[in-house]
PDB file with SEQRES, HELIX, SHEET and CRYST1 records, atoms N, CA, C and O in Angstrom:
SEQRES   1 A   77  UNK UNK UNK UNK UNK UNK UNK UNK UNK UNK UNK UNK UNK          
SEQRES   2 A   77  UNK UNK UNK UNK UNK UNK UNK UNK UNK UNK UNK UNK UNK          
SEQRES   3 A   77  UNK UNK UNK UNK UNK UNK UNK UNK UNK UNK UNK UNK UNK          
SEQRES   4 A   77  UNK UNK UNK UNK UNK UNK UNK UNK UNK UNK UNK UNK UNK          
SEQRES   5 A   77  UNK UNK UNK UNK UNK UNK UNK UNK UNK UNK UNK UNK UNK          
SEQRES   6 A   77  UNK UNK UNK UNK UNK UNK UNK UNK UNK UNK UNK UNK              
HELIX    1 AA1 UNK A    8  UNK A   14  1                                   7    
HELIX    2 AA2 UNK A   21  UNK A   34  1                                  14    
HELIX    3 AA3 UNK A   50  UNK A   53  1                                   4    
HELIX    4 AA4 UNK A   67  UNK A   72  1                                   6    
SHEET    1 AA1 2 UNK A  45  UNK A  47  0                                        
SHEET    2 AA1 2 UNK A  61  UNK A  63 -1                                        
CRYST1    1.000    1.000    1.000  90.00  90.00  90.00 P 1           1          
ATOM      1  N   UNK A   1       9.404   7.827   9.321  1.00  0.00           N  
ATOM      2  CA  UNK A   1       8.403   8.803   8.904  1.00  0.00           C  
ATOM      3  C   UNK A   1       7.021   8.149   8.943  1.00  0.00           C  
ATOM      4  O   UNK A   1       6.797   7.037   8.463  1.00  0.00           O  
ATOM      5  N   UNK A   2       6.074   8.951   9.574  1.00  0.00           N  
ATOM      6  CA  UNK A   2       4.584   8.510   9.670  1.00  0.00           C  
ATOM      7  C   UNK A   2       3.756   8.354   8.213  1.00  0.00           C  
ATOM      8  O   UNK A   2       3.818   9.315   7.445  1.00  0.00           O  
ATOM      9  N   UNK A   3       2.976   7.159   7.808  1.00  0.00           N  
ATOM     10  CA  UNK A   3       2.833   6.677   6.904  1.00  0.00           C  
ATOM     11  C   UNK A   3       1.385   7.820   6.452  1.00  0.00           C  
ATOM     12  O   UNK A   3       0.626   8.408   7.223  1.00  0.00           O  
ATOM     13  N   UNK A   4       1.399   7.821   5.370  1.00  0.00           N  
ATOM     14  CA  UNK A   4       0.295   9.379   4.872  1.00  0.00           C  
ATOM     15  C   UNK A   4      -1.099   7.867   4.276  1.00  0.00           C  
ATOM     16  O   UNK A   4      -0.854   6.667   4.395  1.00  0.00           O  
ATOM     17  N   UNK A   5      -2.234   8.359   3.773  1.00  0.00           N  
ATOM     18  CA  UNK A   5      -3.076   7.947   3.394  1.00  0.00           C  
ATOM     19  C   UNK A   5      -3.362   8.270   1.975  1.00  0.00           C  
ATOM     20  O   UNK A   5      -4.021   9.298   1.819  1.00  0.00           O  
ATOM     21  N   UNK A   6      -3.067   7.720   1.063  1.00  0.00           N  
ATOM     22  CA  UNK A   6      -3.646   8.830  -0.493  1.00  0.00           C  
ATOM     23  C   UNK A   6      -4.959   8.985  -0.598  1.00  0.00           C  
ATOM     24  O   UNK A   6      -5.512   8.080   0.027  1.00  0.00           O  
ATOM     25  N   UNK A   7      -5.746   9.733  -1.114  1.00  0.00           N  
ATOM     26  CA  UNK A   7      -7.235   9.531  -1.300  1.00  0.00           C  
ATOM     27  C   UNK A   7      -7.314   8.837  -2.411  1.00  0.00           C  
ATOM     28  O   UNK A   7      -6.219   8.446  -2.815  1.00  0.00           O  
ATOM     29  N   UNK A   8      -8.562   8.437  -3.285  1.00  0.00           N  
ATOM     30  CA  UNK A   8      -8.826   7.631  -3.992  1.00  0.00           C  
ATOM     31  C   UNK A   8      -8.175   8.227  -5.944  1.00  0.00           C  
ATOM     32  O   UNK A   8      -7.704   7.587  -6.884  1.00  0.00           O  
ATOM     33  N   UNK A   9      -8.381   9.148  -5.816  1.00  0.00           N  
ATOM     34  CA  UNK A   9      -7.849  10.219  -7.171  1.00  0.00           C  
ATOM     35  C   UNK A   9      -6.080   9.597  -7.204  1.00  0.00           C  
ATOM     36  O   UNK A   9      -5.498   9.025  -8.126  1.00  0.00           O  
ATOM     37  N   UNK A  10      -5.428  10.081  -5.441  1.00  0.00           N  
ATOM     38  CA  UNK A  10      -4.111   9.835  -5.962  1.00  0.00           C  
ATOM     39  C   UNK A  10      -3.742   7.939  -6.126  1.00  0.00           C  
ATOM     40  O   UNK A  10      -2.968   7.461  -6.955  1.00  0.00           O  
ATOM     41  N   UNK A  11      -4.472   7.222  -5.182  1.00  0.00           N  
ATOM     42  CA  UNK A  11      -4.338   6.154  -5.283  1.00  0.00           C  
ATOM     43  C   UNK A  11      -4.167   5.635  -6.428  1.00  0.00           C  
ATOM     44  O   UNK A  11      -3.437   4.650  -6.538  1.00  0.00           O  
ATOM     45  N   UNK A  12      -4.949   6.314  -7.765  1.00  0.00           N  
ATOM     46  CA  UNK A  12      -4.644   5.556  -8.775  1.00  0.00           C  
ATOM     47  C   UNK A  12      -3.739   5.670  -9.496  1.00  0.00           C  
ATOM     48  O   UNK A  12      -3.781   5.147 -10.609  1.00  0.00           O  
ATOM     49  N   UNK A  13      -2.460   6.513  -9.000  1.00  0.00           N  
ATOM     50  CA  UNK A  13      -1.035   6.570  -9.680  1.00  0.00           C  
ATOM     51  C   UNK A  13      -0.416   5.954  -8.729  1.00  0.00           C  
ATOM     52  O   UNK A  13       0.073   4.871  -9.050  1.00  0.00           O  
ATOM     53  N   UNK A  14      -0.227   6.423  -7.266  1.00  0.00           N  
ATOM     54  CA  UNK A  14       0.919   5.650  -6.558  1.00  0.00           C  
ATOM     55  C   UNK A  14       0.375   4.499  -5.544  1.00  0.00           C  
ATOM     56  O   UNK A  14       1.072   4.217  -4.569  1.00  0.00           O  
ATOM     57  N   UNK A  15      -0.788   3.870  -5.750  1.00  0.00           N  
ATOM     58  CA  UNK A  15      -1.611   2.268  -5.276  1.00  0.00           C  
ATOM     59  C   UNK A  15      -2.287   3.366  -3.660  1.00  0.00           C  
ATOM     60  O   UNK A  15      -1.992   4.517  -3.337  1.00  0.00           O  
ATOM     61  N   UNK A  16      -3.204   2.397  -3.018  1.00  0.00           N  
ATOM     62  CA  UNK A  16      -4.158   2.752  -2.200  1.00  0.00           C  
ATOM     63  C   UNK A  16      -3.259   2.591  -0.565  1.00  0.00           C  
ATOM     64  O   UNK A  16      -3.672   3.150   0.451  1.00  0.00           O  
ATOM     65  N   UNK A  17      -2.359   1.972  -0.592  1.00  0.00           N  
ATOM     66  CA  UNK A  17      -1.786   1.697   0.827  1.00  0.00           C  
ATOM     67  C   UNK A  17      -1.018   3.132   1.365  1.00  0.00           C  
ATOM     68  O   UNK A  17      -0.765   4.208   0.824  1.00  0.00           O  
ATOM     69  N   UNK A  18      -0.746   2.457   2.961  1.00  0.00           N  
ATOM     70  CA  UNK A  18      -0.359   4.432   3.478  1.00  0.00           C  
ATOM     71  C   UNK A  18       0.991   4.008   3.129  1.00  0.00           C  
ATOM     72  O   UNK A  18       1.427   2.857   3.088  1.00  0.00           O  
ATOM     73  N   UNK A  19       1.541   5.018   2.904  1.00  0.00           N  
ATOM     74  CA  UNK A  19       3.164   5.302   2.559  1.00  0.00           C  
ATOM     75  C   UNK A  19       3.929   6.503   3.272  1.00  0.00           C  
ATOM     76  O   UNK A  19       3.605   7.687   3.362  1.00  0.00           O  
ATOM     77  N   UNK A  20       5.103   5.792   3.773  1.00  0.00           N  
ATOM     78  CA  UNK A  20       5.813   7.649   4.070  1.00  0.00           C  
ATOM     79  C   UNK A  20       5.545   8.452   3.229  1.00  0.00           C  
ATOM     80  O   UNK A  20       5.066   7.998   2.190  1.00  0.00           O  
ATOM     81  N   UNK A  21       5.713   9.727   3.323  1.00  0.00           N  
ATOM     82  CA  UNK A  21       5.926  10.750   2.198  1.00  0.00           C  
ATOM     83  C   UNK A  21       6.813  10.754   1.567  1.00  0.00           C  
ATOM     84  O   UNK A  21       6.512  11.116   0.430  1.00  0.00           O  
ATOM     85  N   UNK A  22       8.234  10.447   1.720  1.00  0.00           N  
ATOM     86  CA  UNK A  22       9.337  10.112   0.887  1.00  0.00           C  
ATOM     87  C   UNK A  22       8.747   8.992   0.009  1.00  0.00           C  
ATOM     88  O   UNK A  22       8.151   9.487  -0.948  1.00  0.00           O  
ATOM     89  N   UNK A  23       8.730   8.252   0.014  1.00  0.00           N  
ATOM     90  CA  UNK A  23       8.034   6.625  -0.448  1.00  0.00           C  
ATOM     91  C   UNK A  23       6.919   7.294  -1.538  1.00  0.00           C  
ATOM     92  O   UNK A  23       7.018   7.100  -2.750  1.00  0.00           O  
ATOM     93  N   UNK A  24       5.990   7.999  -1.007  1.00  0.00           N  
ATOM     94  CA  UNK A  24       4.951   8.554  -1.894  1.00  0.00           C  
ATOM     95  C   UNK A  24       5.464   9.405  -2.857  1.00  0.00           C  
ATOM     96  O   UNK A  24       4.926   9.265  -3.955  1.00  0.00           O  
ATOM     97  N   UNK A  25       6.627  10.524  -2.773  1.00  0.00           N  
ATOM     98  CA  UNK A  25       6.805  11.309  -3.838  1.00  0.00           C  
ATOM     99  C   UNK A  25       7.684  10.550  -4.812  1.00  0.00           C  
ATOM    100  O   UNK A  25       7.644  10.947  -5.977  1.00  0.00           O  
ATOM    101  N   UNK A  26       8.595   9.362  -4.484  1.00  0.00           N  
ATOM    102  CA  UNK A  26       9.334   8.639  -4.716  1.00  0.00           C  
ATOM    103  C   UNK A  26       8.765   7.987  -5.893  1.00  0.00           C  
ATOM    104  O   UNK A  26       9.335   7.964  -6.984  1.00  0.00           O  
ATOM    105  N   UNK A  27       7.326   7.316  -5.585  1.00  0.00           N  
ATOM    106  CA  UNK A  27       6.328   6.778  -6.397  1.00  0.00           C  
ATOM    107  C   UNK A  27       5.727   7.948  -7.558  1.00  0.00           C  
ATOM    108  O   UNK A  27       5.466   7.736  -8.742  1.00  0.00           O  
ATOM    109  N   UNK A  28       5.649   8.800  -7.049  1.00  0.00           N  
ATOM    110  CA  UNK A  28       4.672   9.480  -7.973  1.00  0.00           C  
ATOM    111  C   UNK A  28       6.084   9.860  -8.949  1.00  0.00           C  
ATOM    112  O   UNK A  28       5.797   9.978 -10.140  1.00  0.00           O  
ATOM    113  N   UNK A  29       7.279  10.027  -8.681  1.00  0.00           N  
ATOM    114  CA  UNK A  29       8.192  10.693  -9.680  1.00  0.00           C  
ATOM    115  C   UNK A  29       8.623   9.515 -10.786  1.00  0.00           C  
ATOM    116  O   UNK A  29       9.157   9.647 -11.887  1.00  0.00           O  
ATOM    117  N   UNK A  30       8.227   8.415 -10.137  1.00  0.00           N  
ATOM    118  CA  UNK A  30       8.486   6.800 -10.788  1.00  0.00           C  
ATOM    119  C   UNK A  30       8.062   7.049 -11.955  1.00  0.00           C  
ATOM    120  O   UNK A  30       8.755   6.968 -12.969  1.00  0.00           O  
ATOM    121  N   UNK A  31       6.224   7.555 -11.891  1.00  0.00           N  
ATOM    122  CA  UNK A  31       4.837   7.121 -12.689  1.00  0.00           C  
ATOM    123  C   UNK A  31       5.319   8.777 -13.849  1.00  0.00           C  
ATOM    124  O   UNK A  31       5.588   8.748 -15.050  1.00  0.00           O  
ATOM    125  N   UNK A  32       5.285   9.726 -13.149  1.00  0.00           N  
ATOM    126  CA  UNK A  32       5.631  10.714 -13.970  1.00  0.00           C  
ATOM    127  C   UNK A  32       6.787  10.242 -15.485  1.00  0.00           C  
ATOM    128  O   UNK A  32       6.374  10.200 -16.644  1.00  0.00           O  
ATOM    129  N   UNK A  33       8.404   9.902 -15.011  1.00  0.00           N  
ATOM    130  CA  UNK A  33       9.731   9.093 -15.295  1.00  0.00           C  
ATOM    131  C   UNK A  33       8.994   8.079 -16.681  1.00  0.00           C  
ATOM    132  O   UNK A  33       9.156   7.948 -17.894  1.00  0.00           O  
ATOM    133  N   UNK A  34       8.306   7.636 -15.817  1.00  0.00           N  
ATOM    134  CA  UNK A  34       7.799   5.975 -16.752  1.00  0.00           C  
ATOM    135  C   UNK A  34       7.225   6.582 -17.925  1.00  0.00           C  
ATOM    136  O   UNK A  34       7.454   6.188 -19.068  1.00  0.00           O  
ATOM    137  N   UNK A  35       6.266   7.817 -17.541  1.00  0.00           N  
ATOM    138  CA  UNK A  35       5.304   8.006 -18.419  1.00  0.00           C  
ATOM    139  C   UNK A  35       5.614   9.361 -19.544  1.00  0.00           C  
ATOM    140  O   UNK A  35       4.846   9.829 -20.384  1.00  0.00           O  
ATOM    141  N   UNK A  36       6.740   9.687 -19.273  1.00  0.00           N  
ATOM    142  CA  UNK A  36       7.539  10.941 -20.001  1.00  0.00           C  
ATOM    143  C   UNK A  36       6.382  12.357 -19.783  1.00  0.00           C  
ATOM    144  O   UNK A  36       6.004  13.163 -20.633  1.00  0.00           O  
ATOM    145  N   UNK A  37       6.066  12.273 -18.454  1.00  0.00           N  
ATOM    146  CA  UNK A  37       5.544  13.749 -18.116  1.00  0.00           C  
ATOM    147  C   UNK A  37       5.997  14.753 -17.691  1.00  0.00           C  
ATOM    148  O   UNK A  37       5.445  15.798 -17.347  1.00  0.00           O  
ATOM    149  N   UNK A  38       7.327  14.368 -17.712  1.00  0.00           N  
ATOM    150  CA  UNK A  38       8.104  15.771 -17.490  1.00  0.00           C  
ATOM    151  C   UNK A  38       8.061  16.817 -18.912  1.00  0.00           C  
ATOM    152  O   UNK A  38       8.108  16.347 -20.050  1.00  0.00           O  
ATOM    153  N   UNK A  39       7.963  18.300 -18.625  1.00  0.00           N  
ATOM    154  CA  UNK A  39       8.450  18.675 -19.327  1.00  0.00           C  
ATOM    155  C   UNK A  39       9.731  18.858 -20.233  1.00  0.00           C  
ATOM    156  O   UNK A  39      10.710  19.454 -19.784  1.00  0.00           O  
ATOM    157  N   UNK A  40       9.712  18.295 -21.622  1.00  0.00           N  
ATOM    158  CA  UNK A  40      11.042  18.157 -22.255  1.00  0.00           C  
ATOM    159  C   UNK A  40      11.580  19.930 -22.478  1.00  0.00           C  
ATOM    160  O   UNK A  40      12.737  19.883 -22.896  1.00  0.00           O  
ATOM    161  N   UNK A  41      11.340  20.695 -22.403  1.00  0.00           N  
ATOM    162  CA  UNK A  41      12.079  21.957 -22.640  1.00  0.00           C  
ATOM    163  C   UNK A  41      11.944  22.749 -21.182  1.00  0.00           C  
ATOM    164  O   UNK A  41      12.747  23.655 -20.955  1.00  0.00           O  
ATOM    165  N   UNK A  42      11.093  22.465 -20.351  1.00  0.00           N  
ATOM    166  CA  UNK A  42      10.826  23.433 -19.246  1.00  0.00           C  
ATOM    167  C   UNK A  42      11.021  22.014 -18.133  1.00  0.00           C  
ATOM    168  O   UNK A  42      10.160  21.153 -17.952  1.00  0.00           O  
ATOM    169  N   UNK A  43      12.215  22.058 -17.563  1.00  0.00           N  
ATOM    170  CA  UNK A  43      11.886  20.200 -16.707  1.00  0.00           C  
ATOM    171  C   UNK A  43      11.465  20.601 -15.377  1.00  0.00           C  
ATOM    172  O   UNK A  43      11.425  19.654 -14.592  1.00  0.00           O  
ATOM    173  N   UNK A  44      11.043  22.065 -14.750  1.00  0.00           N  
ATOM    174  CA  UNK A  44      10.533  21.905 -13.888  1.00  0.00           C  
ATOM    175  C   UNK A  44       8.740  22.271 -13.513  1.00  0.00           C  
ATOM    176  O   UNK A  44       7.963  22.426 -12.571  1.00  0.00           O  
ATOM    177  N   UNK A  45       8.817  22.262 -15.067  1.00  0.00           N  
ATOM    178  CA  UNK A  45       6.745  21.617 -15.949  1.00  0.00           C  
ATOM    179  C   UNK A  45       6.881  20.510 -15.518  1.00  0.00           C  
ATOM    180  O   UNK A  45       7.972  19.941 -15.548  1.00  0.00           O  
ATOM    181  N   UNK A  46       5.050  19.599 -14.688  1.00  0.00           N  
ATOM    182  CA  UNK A  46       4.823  18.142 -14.957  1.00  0.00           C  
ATOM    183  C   UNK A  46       3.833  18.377 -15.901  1.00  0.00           C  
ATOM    184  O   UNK A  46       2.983  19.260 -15.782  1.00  0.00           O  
ATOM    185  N   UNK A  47       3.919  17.641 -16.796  1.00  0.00           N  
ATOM    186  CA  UNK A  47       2.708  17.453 -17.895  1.00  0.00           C  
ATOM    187  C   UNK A  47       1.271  16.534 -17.371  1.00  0.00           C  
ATOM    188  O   UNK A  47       1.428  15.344 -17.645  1.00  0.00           O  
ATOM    189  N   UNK A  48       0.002  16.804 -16.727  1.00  0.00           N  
ATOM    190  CA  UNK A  48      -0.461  15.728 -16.501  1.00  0.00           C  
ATOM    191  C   UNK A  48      -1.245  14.937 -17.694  1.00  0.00           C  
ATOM    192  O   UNK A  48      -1.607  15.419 -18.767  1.00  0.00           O  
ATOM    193  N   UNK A  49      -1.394  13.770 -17.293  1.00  0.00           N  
ATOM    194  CA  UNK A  49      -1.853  13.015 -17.994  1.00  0.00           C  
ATOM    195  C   UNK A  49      -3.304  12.295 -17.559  1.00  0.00           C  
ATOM    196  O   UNK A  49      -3.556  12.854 -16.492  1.00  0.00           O  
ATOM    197  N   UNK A  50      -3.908  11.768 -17.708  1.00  0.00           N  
ATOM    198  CA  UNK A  50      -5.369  11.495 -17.330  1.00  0.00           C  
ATOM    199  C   UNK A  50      -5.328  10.988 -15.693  1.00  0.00           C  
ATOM    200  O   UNK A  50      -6.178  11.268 -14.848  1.00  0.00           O  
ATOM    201  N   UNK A  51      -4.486  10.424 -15.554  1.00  0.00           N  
ATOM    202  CA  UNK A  51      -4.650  10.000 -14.088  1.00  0.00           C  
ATOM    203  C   UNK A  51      -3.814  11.118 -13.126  1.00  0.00           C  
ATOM    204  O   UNK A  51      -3.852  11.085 -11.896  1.00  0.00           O  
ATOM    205  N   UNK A  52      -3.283  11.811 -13.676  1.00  0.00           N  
ATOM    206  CA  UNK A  52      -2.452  12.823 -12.789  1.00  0.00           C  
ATOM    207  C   UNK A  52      -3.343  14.492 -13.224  1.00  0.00           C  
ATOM    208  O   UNK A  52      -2.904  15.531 -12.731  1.00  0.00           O  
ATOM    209  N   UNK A  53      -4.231  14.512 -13.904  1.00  0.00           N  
ATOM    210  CA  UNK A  53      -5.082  15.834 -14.204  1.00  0.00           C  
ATOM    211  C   UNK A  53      -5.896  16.003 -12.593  1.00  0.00           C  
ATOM    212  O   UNK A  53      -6.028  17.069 -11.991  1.00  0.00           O  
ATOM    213  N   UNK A  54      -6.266  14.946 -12.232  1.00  0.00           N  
ATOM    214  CA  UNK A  54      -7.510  15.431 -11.407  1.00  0.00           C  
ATOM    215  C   UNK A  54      -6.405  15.250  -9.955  1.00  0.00           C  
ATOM    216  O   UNK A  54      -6.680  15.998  -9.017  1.00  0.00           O  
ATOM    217  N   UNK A  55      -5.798  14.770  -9.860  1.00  0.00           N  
ATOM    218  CA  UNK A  55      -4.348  15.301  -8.285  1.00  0.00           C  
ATOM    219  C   UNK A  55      -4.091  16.357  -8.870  1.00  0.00           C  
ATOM    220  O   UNK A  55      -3.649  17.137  -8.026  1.00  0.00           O  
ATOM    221  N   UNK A  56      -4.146  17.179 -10.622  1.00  0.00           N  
ATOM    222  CA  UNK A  56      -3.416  18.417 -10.150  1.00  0.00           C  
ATOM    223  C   UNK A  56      -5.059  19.664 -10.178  1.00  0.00           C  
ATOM    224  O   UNK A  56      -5.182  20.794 -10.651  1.00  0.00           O  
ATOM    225  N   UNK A  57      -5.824  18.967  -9.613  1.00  0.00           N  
ATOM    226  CA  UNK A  57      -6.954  20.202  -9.712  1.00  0.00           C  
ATOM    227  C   UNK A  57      -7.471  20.231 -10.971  1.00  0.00           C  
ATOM    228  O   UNK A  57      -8.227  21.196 -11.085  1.00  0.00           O  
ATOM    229  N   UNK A  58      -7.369  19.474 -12.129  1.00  0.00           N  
ATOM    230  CA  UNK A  58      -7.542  19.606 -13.508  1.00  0.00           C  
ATOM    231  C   UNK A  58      -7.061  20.563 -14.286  1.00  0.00           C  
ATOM    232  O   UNK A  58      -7.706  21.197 -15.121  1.00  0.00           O  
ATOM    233  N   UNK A  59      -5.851  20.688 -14.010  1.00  0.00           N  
ATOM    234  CA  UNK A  59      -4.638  21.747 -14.499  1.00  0.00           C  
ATOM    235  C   UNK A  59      -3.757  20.496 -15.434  1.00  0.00           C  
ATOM    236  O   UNK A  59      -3.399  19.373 -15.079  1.00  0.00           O  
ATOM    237  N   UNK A  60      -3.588  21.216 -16.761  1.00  0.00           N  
ATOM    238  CA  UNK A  60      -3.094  20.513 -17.824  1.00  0.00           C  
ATOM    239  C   UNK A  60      -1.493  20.371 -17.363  1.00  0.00           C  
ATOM    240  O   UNK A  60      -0.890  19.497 -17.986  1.00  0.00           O  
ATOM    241  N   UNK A  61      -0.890  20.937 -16.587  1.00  0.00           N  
ATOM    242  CA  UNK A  61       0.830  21.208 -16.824  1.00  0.00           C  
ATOM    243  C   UNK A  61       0.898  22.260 -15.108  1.00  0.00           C  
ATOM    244  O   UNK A  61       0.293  23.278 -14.771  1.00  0.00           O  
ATOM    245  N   UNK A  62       1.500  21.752 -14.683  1.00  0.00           N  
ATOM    246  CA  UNK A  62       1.708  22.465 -12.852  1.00  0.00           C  
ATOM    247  C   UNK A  62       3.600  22.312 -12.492  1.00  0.00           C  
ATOM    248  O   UNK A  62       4.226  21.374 -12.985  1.00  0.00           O  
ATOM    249  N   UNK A  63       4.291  23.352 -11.604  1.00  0.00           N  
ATOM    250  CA  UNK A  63       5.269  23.052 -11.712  1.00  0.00           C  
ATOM    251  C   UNK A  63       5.218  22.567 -10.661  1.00  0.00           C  
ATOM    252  O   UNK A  63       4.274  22.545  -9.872  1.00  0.00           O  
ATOM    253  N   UNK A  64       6.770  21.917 -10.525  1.00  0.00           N  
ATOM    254  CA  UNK A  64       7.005  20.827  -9.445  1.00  0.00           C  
ATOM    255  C   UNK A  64       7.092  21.125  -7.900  1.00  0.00           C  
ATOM    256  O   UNK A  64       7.037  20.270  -7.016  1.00  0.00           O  
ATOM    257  N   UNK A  65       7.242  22.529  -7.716  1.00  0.00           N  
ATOM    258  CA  UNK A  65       6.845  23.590  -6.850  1.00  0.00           C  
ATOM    259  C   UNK A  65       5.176  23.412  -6.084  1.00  0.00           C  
ATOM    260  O   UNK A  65       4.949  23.456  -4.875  1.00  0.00           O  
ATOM    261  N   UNK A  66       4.211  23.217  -7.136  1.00  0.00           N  
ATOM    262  CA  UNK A  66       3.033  23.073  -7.479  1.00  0.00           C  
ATOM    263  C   UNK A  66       2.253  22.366  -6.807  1.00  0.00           C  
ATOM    264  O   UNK A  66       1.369  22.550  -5.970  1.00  0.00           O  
ATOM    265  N   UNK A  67       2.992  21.066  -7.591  1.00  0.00           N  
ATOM    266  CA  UNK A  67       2.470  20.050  -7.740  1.00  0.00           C  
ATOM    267  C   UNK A  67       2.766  19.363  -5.855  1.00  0.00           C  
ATOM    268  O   UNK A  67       2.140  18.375  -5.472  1.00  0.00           O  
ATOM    269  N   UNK A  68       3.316  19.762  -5.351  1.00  0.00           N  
ATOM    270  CA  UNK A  68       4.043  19.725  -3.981  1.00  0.00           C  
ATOM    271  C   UNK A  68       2.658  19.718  -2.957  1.00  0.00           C  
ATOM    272  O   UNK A  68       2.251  18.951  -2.085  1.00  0.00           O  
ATOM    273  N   UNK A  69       2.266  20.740  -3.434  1.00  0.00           N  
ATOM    274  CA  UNK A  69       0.970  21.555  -2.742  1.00  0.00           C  
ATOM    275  C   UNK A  69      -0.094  20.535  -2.805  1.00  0.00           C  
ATOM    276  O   UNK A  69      -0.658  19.936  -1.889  1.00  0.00           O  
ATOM    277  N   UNK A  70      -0.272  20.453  -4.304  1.00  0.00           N  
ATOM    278  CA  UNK A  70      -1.331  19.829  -4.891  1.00  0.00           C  
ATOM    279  C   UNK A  70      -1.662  18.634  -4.186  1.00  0.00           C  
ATOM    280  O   UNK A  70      -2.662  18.351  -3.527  1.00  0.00           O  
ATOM    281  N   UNK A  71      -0.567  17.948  -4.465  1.00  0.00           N  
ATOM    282  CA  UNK A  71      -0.950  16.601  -4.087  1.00  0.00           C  
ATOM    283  C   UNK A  71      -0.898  16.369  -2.469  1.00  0.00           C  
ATOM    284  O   UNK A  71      -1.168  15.191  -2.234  1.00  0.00           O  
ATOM    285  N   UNK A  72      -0.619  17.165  -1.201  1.00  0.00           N  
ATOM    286  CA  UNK A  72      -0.837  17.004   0.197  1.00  0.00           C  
ATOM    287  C   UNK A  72      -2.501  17.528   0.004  1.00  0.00           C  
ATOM    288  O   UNK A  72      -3.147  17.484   1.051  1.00  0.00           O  
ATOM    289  N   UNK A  73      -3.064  17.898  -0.929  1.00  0.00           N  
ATOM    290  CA  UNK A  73      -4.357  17.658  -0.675  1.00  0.00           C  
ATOM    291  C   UNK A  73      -5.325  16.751  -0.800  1.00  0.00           C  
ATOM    292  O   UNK A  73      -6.500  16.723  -0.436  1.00  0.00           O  
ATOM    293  N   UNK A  74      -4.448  15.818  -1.530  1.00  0.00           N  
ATOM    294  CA  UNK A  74      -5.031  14.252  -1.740  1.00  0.00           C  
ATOM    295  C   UNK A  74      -4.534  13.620  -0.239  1.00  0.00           C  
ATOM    296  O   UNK A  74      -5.114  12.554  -0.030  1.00  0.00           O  
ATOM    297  N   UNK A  75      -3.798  13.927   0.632  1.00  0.00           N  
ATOM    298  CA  UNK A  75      -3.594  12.848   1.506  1.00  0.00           C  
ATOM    299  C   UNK A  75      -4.756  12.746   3.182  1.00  0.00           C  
ATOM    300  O   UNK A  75      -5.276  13.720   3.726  1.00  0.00           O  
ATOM    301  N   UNK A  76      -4.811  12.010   3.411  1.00  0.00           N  
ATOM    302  CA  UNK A  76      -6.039  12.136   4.659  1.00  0.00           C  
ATOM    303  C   UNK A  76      -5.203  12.616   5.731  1.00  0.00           C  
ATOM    304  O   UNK A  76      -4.043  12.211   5.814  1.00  0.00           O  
ATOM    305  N   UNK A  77      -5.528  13.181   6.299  1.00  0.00           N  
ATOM    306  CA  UNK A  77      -4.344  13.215   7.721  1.00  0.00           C  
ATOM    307  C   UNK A  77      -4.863  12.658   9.032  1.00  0.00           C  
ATOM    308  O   UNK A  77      -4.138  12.645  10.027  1.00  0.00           O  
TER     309      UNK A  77                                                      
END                                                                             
C-alpha cells in the first residue's frame, strides 16, 4: 500500500512520517485505546481529546464512520 502523508494537526497523534493507511489507522486506534477515547456506553463514539479535536474539525465526539472522513482530510495526496 502507497505510503499517505499526515499534515501537521494529524502528525501530532500518529508522528510526521508517510505511512500506509492501514499503518495510519492502526496508529491512530493505538492513541485513541491508550488514551480511553472511546466511547464507554456508545463504542462507536470517539471522544476527542486536545490533540484529536482539531483532526476532527473541532467536534467534541465524531463516530467512527466519521472520523474515517475526517481524518483523509489531514492526509496530502
Amino acid at each position: 500500500m502507497k505510503p499517505v502523508q499526515p499534515d501537521a494537526v494529524l502528525a501530532a497523534v500518529v508522528g510526521a512520517k508517510p505511512l500506509p493507511r492501514t499503518e495510519l489507522t492502526k496508529k491512530l486506534w493505538d492513541y485513541i485505546k491508550k488514551n480511553g477515547l472511546q466511547d464507554k456506553k456508545e463504542k462507536t463514539k470517539i471522544n476527542a481529546d486536545d490533540k484529536l479535536k482539531p483532526v476532527f474539525g473541532g467536534k467534541k465526539s465524531v463516530s467512527m464512520f466519521e472520523m474515517t472522513k475526517l481524518v483523509s482530510a489531514h492526509l496530502a495526496k
